[in-house]
PDBQT receptor file of N, H, CA, C and O in Angstrom, charges set to zero:
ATOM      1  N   UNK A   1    -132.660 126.377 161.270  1.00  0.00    +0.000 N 
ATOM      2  CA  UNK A   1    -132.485 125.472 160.143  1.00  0.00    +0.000 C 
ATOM      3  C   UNK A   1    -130.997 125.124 160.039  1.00  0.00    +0.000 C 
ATOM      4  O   UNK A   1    -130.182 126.041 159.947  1.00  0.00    +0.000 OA
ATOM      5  N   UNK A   2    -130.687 124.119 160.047  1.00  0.00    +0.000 N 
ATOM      6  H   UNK A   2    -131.349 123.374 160.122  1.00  0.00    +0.000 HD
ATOM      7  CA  UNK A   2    -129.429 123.364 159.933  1.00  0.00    +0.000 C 
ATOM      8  C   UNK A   2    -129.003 123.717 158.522  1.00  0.00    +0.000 C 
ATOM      9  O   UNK A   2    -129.773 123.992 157.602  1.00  0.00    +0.000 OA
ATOM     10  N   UNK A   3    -127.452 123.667 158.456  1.00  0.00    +0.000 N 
ATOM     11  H   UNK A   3    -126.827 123.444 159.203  1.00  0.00    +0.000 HD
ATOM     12  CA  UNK A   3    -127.180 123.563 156.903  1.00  0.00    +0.000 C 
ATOM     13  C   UNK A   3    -127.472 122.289 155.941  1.00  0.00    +0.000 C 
ATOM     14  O   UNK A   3    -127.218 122.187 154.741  1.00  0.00    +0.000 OA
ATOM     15  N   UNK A   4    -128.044 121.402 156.762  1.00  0.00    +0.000 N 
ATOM     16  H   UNK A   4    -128.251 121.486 157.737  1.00  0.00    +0.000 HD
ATOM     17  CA  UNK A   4    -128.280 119.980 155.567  1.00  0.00    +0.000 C 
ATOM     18  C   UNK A   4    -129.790 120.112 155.249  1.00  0.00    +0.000 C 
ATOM     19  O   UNK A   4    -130.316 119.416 154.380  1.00  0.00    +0.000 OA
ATOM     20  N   UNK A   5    -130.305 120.802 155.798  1.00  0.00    +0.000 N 
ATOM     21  H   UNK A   5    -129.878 121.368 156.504  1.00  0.00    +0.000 HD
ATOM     22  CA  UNK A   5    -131.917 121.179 156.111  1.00  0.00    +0.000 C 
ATOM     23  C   UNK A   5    -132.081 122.034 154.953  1.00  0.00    +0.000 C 
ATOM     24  O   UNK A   5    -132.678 121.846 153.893  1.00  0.00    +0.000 OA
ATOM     25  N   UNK A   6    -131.230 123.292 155.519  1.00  0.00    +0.000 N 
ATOM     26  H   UNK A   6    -130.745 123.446 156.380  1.00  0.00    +0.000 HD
ATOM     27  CA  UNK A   6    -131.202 124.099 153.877  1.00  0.00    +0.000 C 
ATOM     28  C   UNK A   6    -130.573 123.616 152.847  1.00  0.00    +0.000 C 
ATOM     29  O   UNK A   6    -131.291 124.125 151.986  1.00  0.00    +0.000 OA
ATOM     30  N   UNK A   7    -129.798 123.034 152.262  1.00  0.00    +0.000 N 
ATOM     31  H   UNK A   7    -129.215 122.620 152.961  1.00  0.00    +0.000 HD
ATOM     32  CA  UNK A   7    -129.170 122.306 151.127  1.00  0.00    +0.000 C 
ATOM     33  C   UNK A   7    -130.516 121.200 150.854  1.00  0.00    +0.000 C 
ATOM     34  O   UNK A   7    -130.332 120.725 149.733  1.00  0.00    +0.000 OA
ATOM     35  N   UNK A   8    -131.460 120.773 151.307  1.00  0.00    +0.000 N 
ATOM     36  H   UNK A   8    -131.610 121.159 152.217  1.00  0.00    +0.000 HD
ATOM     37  CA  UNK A   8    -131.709 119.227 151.064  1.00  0.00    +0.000 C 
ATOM     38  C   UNK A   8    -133.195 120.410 150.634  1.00  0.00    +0.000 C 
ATOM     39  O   UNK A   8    -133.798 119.994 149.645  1.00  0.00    +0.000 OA
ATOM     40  N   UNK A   9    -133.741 121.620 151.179  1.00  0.00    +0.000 N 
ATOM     41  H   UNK A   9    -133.250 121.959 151.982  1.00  0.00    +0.000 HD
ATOM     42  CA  UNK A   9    -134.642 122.664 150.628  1.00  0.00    +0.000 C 
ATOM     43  C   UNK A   9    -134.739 122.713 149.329  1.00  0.00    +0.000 C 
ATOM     44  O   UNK A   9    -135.598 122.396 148.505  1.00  0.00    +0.000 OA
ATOM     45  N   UNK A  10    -133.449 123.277 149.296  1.00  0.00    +0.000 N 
ATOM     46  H   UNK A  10    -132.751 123.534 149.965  1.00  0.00    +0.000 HD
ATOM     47  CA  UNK A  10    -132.550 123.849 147.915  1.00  0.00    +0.000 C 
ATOM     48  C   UNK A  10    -132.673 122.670 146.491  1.00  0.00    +0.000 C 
ATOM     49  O   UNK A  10    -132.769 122.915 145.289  1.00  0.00    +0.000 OA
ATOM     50  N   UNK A  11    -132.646 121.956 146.890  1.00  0.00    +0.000 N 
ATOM     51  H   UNK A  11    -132.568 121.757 147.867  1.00  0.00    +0.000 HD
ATOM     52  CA  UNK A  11    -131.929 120.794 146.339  1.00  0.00    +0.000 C 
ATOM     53  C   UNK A  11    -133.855 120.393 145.288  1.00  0.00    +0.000 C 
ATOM     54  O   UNK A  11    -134.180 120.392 144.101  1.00  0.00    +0.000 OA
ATOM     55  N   UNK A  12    -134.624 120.114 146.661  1.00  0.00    +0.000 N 
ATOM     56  H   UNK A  12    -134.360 120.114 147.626  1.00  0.00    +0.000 HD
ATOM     57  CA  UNK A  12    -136.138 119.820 145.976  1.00  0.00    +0.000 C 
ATOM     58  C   UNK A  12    -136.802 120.998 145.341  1.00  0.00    +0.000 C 
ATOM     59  O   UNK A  12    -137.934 121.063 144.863  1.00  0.00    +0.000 OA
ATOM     60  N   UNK A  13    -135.841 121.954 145.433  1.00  0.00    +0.000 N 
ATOM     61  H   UNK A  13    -134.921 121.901 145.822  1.00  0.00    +0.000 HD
ATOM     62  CA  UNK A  13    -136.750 123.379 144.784  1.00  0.00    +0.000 C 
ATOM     63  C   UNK A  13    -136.174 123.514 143.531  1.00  0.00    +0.000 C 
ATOM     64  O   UNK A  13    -136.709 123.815 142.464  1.00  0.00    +0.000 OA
ATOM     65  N   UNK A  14    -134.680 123.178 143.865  1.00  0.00    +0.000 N 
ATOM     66  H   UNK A  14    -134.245 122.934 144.732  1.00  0.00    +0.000 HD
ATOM     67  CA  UNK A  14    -134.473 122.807 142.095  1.00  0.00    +0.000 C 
ATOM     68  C   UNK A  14    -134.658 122.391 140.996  1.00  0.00    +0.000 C 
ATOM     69  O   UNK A  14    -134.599 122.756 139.821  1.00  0.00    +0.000 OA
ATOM     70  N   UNK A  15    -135.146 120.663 142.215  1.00  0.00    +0.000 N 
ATOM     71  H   UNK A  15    -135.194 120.367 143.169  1.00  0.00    +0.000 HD
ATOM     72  CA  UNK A  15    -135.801 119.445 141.371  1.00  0.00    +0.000 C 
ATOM     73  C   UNK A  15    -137.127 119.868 140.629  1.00  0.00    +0.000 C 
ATOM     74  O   UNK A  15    -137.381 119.691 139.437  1.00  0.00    +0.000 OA
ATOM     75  N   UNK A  16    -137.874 120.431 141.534  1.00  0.00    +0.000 N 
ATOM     76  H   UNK A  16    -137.667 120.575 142.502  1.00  0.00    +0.000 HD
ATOM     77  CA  UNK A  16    -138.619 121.001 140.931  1.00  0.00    +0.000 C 
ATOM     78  C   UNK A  16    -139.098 121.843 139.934  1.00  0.00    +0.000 C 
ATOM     79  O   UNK A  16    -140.057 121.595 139.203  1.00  0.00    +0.000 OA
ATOM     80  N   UNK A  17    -138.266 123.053 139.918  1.00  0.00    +0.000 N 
ATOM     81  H   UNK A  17    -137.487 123.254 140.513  1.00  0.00    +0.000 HD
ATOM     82  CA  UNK A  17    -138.247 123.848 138.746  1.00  0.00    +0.000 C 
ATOM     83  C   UNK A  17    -137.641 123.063 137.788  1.00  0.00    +0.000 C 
ATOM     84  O   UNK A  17    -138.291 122.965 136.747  1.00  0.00    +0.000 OA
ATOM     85  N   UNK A  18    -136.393 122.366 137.835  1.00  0.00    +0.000 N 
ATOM     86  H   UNK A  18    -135.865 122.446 138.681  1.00  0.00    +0.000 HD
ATOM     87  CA  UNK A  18    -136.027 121.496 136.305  1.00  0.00    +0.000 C 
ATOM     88  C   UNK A  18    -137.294 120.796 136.029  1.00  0.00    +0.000 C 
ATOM     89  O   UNK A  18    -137.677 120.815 134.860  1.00  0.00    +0.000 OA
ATOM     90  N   UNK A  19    -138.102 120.099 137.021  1.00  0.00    +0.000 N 
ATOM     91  H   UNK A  19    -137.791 120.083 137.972  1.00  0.00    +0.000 HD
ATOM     92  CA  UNK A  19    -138.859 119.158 136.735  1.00  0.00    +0.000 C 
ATOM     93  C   UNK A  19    -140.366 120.261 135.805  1.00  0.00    +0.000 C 
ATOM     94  O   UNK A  19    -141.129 119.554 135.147  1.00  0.00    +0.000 OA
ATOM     95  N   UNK A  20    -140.524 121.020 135.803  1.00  0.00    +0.000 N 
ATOM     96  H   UNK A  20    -139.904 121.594 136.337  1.00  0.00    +0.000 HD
ATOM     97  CA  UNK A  20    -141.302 122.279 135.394  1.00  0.00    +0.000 C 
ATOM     98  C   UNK A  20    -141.110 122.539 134.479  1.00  0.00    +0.000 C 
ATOM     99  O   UNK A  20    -142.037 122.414 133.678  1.00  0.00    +0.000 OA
ATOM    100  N   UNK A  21    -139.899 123.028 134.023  1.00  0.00    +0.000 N 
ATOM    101  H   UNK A  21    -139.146 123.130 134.674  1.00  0.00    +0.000 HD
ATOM    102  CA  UNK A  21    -138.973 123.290 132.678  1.00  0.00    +0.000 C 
ATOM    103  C   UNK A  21    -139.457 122.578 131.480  1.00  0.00    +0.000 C 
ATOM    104  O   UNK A  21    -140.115 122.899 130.491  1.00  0.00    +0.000 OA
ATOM    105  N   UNK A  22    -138.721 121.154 132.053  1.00  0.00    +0.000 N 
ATOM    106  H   UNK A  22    -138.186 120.893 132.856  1.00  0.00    +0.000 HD
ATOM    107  CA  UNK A  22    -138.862 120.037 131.207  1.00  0.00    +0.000 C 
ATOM    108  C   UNK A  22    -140.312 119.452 130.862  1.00  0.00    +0.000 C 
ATOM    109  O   UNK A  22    -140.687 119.241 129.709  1.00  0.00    +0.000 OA
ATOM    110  N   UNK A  23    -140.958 119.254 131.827  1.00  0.00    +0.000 N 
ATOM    111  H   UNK A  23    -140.653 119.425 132.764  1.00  0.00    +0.000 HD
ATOM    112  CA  UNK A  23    -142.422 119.563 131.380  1.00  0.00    +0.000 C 
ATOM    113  C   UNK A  23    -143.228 120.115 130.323  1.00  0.00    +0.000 C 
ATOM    114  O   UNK A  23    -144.142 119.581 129.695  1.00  0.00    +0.000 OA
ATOM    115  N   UNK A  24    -142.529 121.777 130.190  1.00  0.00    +0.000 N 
ATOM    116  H   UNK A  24    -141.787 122.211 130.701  1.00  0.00    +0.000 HD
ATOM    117  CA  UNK A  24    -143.328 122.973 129.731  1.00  0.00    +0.000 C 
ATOM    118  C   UNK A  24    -142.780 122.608 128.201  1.00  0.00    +0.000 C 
ATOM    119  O   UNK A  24    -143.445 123.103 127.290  1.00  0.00    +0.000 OA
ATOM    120  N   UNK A  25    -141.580 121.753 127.810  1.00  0.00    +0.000 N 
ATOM    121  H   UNK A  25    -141.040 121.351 128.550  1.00  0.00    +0.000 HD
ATOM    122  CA  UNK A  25    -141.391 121.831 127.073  1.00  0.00    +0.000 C 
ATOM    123  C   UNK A  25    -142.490 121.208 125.599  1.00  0.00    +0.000 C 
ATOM    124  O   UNK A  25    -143.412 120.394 125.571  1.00  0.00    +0.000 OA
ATOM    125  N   UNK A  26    -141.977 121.868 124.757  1.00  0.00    +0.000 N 
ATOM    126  H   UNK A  26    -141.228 122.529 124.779  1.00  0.00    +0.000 HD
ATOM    127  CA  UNK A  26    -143.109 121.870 123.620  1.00  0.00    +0.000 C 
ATOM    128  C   UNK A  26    -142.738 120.959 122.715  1.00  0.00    +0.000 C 
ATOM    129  O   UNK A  26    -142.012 121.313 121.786  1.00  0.00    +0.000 OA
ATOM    130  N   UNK A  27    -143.364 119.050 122.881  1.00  0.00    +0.000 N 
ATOM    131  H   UNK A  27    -143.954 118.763 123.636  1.00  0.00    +0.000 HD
ATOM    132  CA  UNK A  27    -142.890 118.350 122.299  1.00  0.00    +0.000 C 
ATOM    133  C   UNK A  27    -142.875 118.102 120.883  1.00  0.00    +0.000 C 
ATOM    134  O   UNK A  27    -142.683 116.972 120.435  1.00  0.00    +0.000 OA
ATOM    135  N   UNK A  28    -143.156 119.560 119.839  1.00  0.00    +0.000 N 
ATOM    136  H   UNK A  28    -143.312 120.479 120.203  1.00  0.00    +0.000 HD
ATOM    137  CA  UNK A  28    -142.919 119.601 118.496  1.00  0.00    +0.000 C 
ATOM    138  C   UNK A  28    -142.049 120.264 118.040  1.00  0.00    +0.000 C 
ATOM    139  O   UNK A  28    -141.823 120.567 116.868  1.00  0.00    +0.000 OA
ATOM    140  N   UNK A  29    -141.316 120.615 119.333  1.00  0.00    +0.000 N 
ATOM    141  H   UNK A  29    -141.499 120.369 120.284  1.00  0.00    +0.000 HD
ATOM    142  CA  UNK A  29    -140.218 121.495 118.641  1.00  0.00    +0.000 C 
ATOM    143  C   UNK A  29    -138.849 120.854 119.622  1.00  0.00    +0.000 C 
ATOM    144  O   UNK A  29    -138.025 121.560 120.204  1.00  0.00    +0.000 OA
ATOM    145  N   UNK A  30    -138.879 119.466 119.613  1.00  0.00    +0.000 N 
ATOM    146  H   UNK A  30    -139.549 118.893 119.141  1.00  0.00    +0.000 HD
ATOM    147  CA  UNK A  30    -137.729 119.259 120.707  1.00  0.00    +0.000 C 
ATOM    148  C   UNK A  30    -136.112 119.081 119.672  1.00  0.00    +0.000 C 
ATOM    149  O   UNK A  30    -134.898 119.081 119.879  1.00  0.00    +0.000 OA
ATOM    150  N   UNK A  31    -136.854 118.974 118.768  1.00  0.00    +0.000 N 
ATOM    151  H   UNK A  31    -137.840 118.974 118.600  1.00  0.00    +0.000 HD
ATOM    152  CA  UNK A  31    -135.353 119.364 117.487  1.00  0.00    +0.000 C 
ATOM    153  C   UNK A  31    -135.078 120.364 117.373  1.00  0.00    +0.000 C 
ATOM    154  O   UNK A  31    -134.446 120.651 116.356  1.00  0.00    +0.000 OA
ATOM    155  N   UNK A  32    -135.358 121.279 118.216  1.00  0.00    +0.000 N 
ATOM    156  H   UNK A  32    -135.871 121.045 119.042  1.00  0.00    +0.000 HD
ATOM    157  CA  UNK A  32    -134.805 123.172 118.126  1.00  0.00    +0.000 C 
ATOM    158  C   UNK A  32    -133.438 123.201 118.168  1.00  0.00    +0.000 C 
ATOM    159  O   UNK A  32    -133.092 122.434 119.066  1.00  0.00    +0.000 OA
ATOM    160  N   UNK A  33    -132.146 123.887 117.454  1.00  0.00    +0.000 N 
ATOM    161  H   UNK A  33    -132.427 124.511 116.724  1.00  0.00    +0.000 HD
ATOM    162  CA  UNK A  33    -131.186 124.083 118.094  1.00  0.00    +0.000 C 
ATOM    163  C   UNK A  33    -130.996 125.301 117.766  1.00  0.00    +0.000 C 
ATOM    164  O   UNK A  33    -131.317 125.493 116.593  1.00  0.00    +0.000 OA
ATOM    165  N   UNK A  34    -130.461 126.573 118.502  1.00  0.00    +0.000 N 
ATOM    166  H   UNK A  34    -130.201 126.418 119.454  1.00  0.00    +0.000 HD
ATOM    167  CA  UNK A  34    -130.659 127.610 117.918  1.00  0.00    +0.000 C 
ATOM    168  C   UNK A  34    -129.084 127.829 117.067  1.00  0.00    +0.000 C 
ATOM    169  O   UNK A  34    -128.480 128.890 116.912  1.00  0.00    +0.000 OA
ATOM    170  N   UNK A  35    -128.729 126.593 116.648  1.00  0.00    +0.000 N 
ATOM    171  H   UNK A  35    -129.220 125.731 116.774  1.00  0.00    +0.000 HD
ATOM    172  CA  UNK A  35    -127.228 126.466 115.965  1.00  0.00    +0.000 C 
ATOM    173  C   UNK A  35    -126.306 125.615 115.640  1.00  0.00    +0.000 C 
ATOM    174  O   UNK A  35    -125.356 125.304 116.359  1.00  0.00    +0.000 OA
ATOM    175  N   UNK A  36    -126.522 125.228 114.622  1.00  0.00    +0.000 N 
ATOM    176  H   UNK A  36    -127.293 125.481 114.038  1.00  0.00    +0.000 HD
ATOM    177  CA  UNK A  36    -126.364 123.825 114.365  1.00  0.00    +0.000 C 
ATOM    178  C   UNK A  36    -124.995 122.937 115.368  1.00  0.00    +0.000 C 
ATOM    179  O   UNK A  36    -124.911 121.755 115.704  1.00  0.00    +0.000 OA
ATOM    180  N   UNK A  37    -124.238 123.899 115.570  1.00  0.00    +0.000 N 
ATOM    181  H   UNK A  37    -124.306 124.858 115.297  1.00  0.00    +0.000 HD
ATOM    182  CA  UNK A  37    -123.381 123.360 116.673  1.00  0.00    +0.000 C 
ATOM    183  C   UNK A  37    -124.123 122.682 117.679  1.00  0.00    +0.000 C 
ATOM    184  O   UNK A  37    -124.187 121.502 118.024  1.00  0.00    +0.000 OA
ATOM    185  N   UNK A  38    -124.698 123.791 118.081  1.00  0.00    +0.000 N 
ATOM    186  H   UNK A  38    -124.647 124.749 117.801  1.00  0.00    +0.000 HD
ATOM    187  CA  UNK A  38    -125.348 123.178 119.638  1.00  0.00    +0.000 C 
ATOM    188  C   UNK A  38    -126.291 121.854 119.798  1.00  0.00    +0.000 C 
ATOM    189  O   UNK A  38    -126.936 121.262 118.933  1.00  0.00    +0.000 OA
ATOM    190  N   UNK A  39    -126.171 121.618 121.032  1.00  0.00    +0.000 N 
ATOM    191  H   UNK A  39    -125.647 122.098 121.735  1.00  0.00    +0.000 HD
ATOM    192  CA  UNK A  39    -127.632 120.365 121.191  1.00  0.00    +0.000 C 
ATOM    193  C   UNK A  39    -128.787 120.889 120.821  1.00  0.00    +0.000 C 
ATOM    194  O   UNK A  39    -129.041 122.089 120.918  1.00  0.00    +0.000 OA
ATOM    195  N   UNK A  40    -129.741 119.830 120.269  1.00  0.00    +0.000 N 
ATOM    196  H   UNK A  40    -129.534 118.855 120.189  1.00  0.00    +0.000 HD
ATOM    197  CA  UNK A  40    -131.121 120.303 120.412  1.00  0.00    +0.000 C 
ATOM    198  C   UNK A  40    -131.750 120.191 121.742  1.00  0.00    +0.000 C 
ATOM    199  O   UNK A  40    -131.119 119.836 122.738  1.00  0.00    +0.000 OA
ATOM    200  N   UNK A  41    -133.438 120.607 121.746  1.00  0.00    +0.000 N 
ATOM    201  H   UNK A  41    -133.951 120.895 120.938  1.00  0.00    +0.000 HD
ATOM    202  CA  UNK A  41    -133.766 120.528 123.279  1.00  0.00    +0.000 C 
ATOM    203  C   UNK A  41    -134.053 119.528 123.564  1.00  0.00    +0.000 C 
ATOM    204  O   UNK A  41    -134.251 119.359 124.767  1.00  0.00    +0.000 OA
ATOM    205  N   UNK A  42    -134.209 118.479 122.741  1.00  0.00    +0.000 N 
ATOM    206  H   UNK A  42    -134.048 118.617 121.764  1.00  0.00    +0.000 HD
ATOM    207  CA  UNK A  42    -134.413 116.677 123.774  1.00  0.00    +0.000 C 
ATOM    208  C   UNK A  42    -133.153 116.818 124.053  1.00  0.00    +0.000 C 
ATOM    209  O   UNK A  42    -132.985 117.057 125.249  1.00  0.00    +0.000 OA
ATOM    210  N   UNK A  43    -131.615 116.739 123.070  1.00  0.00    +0.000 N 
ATOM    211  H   UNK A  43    -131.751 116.545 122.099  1.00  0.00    +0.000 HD
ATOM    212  CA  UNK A  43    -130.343 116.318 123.920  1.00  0.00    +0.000 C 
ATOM    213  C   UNK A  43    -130.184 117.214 125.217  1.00  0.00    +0.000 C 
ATOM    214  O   UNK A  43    -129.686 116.700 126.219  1.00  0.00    +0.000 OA
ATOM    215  N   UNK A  44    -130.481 118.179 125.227  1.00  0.00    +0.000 N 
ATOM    216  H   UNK A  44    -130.885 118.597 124.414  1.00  0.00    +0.000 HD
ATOM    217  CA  UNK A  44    -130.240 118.496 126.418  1.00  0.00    +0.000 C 
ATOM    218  C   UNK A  44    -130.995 118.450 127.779  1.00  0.00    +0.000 C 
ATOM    219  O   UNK A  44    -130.588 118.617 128.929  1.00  0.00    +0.000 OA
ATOM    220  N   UNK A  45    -132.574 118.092 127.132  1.00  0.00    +0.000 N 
ATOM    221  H   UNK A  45    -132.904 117.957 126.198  1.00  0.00    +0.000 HD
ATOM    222  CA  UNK A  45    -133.825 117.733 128.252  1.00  0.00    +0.000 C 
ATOM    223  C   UNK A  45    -133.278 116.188 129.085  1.00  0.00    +0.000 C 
ATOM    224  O   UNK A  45    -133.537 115.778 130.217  1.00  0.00    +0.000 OA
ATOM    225  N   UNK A  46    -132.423 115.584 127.969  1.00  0.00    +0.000 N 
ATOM    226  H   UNK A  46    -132.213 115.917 127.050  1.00  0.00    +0.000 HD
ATOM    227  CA  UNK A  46    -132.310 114.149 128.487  1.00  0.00    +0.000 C 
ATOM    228  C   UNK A  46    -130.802 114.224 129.036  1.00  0.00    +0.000 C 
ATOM    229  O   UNK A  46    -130.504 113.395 129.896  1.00  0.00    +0.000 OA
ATOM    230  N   UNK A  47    -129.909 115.061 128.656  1.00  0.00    +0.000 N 
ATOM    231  H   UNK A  47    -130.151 115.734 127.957  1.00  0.00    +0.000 HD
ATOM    232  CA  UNK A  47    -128.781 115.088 129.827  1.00  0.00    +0.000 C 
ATOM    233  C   UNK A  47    -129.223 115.749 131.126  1.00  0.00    +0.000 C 
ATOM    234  O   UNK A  47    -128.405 115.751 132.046  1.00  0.00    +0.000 OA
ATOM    235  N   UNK A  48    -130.485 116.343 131.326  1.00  0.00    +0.000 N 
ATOM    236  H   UNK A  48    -131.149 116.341 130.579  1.00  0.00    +0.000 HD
ATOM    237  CA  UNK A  48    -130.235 117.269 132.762  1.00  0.00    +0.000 C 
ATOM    238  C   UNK A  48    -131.369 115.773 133.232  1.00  0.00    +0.000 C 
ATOM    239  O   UNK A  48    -131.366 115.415 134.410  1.00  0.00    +0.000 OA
ATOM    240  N   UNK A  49    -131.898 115.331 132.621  1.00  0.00    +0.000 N 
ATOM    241  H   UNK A  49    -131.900 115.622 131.664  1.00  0.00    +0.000 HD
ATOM    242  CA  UNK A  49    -132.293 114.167 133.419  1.00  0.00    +0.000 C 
ATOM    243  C   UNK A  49    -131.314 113.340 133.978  1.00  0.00    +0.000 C 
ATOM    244  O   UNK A  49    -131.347 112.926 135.137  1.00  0.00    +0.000 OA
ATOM    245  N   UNK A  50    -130.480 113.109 133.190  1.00  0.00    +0.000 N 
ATOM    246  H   UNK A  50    -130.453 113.445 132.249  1.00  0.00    +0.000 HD
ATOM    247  CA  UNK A  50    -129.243 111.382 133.260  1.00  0.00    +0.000 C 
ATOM    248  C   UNK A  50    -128.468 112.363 134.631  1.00  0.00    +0.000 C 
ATOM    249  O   UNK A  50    -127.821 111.859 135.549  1.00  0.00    +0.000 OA
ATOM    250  N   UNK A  51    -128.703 113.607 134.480  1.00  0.00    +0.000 N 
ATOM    251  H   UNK A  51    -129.228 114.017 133.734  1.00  0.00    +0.000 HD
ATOM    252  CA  UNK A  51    -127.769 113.707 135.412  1.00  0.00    +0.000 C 
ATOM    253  C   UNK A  51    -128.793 114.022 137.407  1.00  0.00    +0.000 C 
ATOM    254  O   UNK A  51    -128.427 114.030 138.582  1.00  0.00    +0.000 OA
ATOM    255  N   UNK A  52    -129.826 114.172 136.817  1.00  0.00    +0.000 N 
ATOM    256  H   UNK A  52    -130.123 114.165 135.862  1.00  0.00    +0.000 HD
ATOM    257  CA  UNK A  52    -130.398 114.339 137.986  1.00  0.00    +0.000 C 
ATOM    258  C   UNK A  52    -130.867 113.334 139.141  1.00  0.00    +0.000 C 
ATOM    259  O   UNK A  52    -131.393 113.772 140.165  1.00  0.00    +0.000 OA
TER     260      UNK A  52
């Protein structure tokens, strides 16, 4: 296995589990923040998208 072979592995196994994550998430509670500082879980479901 080449190193672009393994990186490009890596890469769809990630996609995947984020893509899983975000899924599982429980769309009545996407206003969770465990602090008012922090993001809730849509802001942050929708930055790991923008960035993926």
């Amino acid at each position: 296995m080449t190193n672009k072979d393994f990186f490009k592995a890596c890469l769809v196994n990630e996609m995947e589990a984020t893509a899983n994550v975000i899924a599982a998430l429980n769309s009545d509670k996407l206003d969770y923040r465990p602090h008012p500082t922090n993001r809730s879980a849509h802001e942050i479901a929708k930055h790991i998208i923008a960035h993926a």
